[in-house]
N, C-alpha and C positions, 0 to 999 in steps of 0.2 A: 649598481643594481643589487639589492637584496637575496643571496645566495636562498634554492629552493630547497626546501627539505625534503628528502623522498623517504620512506618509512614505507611505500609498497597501498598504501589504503587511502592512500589522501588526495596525488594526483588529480591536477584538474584541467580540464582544457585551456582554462587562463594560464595557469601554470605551466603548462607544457609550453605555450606559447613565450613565456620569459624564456623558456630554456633554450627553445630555439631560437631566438636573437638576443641571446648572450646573456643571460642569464647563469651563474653557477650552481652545482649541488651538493647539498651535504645528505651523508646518510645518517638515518636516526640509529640509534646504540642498539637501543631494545631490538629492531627489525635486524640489525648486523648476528643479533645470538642467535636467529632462528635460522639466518642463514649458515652457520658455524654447525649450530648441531644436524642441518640434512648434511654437510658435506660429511662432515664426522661420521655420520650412518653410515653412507655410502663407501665410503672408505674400510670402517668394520666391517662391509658386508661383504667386498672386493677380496681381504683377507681372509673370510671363513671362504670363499672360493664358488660364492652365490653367483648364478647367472642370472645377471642383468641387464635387460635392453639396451641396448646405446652403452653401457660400461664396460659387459665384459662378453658381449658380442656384435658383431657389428648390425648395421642402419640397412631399412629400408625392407630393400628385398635379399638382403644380406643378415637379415634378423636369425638365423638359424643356425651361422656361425658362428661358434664359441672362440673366443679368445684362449690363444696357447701361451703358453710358460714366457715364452721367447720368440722370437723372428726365428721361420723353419730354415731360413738363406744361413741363419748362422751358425747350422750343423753343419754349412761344407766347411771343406778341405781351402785351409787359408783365408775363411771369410773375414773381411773386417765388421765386426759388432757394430751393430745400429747405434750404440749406445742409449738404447730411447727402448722402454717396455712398449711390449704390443697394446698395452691400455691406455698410453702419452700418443703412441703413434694413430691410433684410432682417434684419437679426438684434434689433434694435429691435422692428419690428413684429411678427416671430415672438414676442417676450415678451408684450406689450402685448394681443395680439388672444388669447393662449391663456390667458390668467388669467383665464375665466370657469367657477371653479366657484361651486356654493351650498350654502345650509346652514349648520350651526353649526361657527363656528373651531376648526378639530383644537386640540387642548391642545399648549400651550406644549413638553411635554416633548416630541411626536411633533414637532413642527416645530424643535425643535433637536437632534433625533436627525435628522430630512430632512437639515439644514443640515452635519450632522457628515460624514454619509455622501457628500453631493456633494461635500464640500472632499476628502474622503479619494479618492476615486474619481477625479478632476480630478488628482490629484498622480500617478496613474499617468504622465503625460505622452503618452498616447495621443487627446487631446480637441482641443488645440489653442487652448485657453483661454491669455492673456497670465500671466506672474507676477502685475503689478499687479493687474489682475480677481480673482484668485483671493485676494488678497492681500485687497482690500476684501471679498468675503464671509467670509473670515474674522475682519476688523475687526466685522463686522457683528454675525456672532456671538458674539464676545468680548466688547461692547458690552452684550451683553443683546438689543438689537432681536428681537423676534420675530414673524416676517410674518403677518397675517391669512391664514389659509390654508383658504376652505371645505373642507368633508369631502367634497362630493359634486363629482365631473368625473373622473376616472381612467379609463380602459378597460384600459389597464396595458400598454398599448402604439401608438405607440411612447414607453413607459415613463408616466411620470405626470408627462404634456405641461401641463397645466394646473394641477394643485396646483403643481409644480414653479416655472412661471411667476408665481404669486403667491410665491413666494420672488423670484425674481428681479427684480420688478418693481419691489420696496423696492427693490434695489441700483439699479435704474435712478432712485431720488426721487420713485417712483410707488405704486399700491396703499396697503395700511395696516398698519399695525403696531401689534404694543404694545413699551409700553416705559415702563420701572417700575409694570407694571400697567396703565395708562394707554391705552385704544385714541387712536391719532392716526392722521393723515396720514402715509405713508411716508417724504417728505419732512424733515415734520417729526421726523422719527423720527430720523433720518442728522442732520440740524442737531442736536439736542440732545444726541446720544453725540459729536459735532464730526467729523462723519465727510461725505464729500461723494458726489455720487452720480455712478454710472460712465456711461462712453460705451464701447458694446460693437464690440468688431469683430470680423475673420473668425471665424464659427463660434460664439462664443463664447455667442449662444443658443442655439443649439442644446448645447454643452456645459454649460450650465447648466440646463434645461428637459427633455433626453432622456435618459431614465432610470428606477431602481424606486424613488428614494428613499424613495417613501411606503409603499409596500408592505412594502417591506424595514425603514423603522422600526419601523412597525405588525407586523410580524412579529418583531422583535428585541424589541421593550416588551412582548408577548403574551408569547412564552414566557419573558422573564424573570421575566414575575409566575406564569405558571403553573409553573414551577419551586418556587416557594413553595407553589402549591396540591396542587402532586402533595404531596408531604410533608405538609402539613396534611390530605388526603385519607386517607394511611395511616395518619394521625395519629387525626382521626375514627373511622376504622372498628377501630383497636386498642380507642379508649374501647367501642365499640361491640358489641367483642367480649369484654369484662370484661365489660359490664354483660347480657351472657346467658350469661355464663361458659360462653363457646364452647370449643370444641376446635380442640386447633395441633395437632394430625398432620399435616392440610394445609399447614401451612404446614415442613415440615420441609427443610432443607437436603437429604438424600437424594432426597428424594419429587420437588424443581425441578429437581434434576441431572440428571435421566431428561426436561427440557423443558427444555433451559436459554435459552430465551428471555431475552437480556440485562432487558429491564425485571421481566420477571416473577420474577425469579431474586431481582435488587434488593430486590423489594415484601419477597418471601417471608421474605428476612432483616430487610430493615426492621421486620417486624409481631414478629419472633421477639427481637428488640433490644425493642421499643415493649414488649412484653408482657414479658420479663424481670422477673424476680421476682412476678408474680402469683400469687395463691391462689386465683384464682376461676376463673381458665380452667383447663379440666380436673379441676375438684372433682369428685370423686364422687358421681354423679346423684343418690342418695339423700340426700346432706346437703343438697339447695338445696331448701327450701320453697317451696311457691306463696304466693300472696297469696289473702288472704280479707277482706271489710271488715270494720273495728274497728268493736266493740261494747263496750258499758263493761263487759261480763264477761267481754273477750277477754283482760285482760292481772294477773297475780297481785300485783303492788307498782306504786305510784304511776308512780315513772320508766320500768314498762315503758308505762303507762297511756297517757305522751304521745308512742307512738308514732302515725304515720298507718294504719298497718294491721294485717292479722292476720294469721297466716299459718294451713298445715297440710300436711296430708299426707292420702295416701288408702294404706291397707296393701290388701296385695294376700291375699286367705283363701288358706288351704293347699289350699284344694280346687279353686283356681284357677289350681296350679304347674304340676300334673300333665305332664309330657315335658319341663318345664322347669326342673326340678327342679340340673340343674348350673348352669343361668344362677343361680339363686337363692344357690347356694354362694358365687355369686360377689359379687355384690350383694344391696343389703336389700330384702328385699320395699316397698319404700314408693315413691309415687308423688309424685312434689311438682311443682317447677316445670320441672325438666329429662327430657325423652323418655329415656329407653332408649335411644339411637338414636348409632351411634359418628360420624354425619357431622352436621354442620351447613346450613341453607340456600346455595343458590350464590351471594344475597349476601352471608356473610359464609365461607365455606369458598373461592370463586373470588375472593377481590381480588388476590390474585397474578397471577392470569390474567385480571385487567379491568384493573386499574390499570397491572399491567407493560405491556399492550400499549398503552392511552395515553401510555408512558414513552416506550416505544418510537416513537410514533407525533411524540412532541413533538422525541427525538431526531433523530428523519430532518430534521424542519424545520430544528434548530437548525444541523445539517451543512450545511442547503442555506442558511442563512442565513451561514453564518460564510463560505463560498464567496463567496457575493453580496457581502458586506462590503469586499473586499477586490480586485473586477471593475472592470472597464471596462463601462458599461453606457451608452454612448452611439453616434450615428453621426453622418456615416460615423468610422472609426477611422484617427490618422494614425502612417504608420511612418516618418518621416525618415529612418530612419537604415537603410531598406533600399535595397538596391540594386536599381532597377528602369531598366524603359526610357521607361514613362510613369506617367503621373504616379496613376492609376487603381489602379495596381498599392501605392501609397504611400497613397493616402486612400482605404480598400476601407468598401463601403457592405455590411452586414451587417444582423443582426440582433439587438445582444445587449441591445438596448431591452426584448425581448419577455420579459413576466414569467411565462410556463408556470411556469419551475422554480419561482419562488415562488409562483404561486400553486396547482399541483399540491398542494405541500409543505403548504400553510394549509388546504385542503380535507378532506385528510388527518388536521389538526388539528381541524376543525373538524367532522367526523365522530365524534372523540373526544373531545370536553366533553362531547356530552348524552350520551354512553354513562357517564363517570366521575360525571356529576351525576346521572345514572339510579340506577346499585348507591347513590350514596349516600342517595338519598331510598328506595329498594326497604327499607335497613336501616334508615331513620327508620319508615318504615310497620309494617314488622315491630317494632318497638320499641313503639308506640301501640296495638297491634292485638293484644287479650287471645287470639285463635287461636292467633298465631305468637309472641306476645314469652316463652314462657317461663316463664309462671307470675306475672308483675308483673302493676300493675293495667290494667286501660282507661286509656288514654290517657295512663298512669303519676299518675296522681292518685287518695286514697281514696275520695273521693264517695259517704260511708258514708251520705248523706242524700241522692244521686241530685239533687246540683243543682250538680256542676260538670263540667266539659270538658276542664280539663288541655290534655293538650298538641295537643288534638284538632285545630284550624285550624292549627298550625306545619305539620303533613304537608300540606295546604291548598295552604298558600304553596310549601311544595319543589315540590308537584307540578304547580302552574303554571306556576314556572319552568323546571323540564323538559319541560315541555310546548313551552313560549316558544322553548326553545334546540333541540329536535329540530323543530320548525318553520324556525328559520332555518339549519339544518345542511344542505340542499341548497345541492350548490356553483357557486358562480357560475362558477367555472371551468371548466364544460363549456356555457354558454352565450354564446358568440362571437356580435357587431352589430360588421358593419365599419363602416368611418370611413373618413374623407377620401375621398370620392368610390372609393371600395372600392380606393385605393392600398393603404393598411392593411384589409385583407380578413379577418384573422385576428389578434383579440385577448382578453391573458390572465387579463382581468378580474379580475386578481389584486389590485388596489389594494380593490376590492371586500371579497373575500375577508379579506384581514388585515383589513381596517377590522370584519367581521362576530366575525370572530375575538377582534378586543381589547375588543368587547363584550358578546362570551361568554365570556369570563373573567372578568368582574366580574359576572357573575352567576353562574357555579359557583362563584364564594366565595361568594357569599349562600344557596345548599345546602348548603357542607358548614359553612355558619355555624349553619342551622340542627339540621342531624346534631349538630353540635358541640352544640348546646344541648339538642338532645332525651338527649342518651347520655349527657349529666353528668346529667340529673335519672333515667333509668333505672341508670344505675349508685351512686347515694345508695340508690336503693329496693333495687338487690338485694344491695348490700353490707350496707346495715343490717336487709335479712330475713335473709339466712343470720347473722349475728351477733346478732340478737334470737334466734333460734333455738338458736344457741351458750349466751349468756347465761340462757334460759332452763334449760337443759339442765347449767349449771354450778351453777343454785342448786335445783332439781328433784328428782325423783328417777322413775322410769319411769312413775308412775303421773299425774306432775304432767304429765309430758311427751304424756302418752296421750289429752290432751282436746283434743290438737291434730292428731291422728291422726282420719281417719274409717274407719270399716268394719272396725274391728275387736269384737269381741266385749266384750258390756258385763259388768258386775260379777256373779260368781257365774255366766257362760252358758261352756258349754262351749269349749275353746280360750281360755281368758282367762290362763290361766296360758304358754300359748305366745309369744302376743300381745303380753304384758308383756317378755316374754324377748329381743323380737326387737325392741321400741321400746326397752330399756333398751342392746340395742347402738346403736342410730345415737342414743341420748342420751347415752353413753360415747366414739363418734365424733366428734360434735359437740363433746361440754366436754372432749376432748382436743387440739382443733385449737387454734392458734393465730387469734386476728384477721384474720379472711379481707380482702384488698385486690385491688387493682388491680397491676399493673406499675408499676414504678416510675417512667417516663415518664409513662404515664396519667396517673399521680397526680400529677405537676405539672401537666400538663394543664389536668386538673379544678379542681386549686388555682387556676391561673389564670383560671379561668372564673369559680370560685365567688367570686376573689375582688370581682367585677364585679356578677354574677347569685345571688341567695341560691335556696336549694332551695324548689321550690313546692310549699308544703305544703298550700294550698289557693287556690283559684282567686283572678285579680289582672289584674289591666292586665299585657299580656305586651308591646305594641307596644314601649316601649322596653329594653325586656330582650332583645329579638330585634333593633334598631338596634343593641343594646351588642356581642351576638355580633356582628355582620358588622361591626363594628366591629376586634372583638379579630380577626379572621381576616386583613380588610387589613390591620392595623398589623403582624403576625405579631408578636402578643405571643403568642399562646397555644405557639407554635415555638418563640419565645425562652426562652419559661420551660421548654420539656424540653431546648433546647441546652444553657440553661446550669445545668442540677443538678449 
């Protein structure tokens, strides 16, 4: 893998992404001199004996205290010397005392995405950080070392003081790390990549500890996987819309123009690409048979015998036309598995306008992440190279620790999972649910003996986890608990947020893993009804075809001779059409599924058939296999 260059301005979320699964970094030269002359400042300024924030007084609600000559312990009578100025032991202790969070170790790749973003942000040369220092965290990272980093301590300002700090505290030969897997001692960690541990000075914890790096990982690894999910999202609901051989008028390039909402615009062509070439969306109502259950006199030769089901039709009597008489010119009197009805439900006619606006919603983040990536997010901030009269004016104390903007942007996101996990589990429901699916069976299985279940508990499991994910979608970002003796009075609880974020996203893959898995087995059942119905209707003749018709008139009763007349056309229809399918995407889709999961023909152990989907959705094999047809 191609080592990443950070230079402080270039940073990208692809890039971060290398770095977090192992990716190395070099620093650019030019950004290393800009870094050299703030520490140099700062250092000059420490010696004319300038008071400065965070340098030569201490943090927080301790900004008032100036830093003395010496440790006042070492005026007693026999003290042993600190050995350490009170300007080494401020920025030491600030590491040391803030590395108390809890919980379970962020994963490896969020704490070398932390470790990427601080080197890159450091090289702006606004921080005050030495070359050498910044020089060993990048040793550190290139090594592999990767710091034990609890999940929970963040308020998200000022920045993420404390995960931040277990980064740092390896570099100091402290805290713990892994390394080659291995949890160890921090120390030991530095000894075995032969790396040695730092002595910090002016500033330099605070430029290593102040900051969003966790939030801003955790938000850069969030929507890099849900970029994957959006797509696999429209992905599902294409399958989903074959297998009720929905209607694309809603989805027509004219029809988004007139709303051209950048994401909904997106979806509307993505579903009109995904469905390309399909015979089943948009079939003419009266060719799509309902489902009926199989009986051993439901089918006229052996091979139709081993199908799961039966189908039919219901004819509508002449005496039931009456004012409607043009609609009938139009279409066939027969009733089957498709409404009369030129619109579809709004979960599957609105995913242009559900999924575009989660596109959109991922977008704003992504903006406000690519900004962040490439910031100054520490204090105070030093400007050497301005021309000032004091020294306040050159080391200015601000506030760009504070993580609103990110976590605004994650709130935002995170109001938009359980709405995209919602429509998808609304179109698994409607799929299982003999009211609304369209003519297929209960729960899409025959259960001509009323003793199986199908796919009855997978809507179960969606519906719990959408349940799960609109429960944690209130955002922590509008609930501020000052800190530090109310110095910090106002924070952005944003380290929160992403952290709620990257664990809702790994569970709307596990929805639309199950959609994925309910719409392949609903699309088997309605592909191979309209083509048994085909097939039937090719070796037939109107009479053979009419015992699968109800409600029309029987042998020798009046109208029999109409009846016949008007089932010998949609059986003329039928063994004219070619092999009704899916889109051609779909259909690898499906292939990809199927080639995992076989079709349930009657009931089975489904737990590891529904591990295999969430499976195929993380790996984005099921995406792979329609990239690359």
């Amino acid at each position: 893998m191609k080592p990443i260059l950070l230079d402080g301005a270039s940073l990208t979320r692809d890039k971060l992404v290398e770095i977090a699964f192992g990716a190395s970094v070099e620093l650019d030269k030019g950004a290393l001199k800009a870094v050299a002359r703030a520490a140099d400042f700062l250092a000059e300024q420490v010696r004319r004996e300038e008071p400065i924030y965070g340098v030569s007084t201490g943090f927080g609600s301790n900004a008032d205290k100036l830093l003395g000559a010496h440790p006042l312990r070492d005026e007693l009578p026999g003290a042993v010397k600190s050995g350490r100025s009170l300007h080494e032991e401020l920025q030491y202790n600030l590491i040391v005392t803030h590395a108390v969070c809890v919980g379970e170790p962020m994963a490896p790749e969020i704490v070398r995405a932390m470790l990427g973003i601080r080197i890159n942000t450091l090289l702006k040369g606004h921080s005050g950080i030495r070359v050498e220092t910044l020089q060993a965290l990048t040793a550190m990272l290139n090594a592999g070392i990767v710091p034990v980093v609890p999940s929970l301590g963040s308020v998200g300002a000022s920045g993420d003081l404390a995960p931040l700090s277990h980064l740092a505290i390896v570099l100091l030969g402290g805290g713990e790390a892994f390394y080659n897997g291995e949890r160890i001692a921090g120390a030991e960690a530095l000894k075995r990549a032969g790396l040695s541990p730092v002595a910090l000075s002016y500033k330099e914890g605070l430029a290593l500890n102040n900051g969003t790096a966790q939030m801003l990982a955790m938000g850069v690894l969030a929507t890099y996987r849900l970029d994957q999910l959006l797509d696999t999202a429209d992905l599902a609901a294409a399958m989903t819309i074959d297998a009720f051989a929905g209607r694309l008028g809603a989805f027509a390039e004219e029809v988004h123009a007139l709303r051209p909402h950048p994401g909904q615009v997106h979806v509307a062509a993505r579903l009109r690409e995904l469905l390309d070439g399909s015979t089943l969306a948009d079939i003419p109502y009266h060719l799509v048979p309902k489902f009926r259950p199989w009986l051993p006199r439901s089918w006229d030769t052996a091979e139709a015998q081993a199908l799961r089901f039966d189908i039919g039709w219901d004819w509508v009597p002449t005496d039931q036309r009456h004012g409607r008489e043009k609609f009938y010119d139009r279409f066939m009197p027969f009733r089957g598995g498709k409404k009369h009805q030129p619109q579809d439900s709004y979960s599957l006619r609105c995913i242009p306008q559900v999924h575009g606006a989660v596109r959109d919603a991922v977008e704003q983040a992504k903006r406000v992440l690519e900004i962040e990536l490439n910031a100054v997010t520490d204090n105070p901030l030093v400007f050497p190279d301005r021309q000032a009269e004091h020294v306040e004016e050159q080391v200015i104390s601000a506030g760009h620790f504070h993580g609103m903007p990110l976590a605004l942007a994650m709130s935002y996101v995170k109001a938009a999972i359980p709405t995209l996990a919602s429509i998808s589990e609304r179109r698994l429901n409607k799929l299982v649910d003999p009211a609304t699916n369209d003519g297929l069976p209960a729960f899409l299985i025959g259960n001509e003996d009323g003793t199986e279940s199908g796919h009855m508990i997978v809507q179960y499991s969606a519906a719990a986890i959408v349940n799960d994910l609109a429960s944690r979608a209130h955002p922590a970002s509008v609930f501020s608990v000052p800190t530090s003796a109310n110095a910090e009075d106002h924070v952005s609880m944003g380290a929160n947020e992403a952290r709620h974020v990257l664990a809702m996203v790994q569970d709307l893959g596990k929805v639309l893993a199950l959609e994925l898995y309910t719409a392949a087995q609903a699309l088997d059942l309605r592909r191979d009804m309209i083509n048994a119905a085909r097939a039937l209707s090719d070796r037939t003749d109107a009479e053979g075809l009419a015992v699968k018709v109800a409600g029309g008139p029987q042998a020798g009763a009046e109208g029999r001779d109409t009846f016949l007349a008007e089932v010998e056309a949609l059986r003329a229809a039928l063994a004219s059409s070619a092999a009704f399918h899916p889109g051609h995407a779909v259909a690898a889709a499906h292939a990809a599924i199927r080639a995992k999961i076989p079709f349930l023909d009657r009931d089975r152990a489904l737990d590891g058939e529904v591990a295999t989907a969430v499976r195929l959705v993380e790996s984005g094999e099921i995406l792979a296999a329609v990239r690359s047809r």
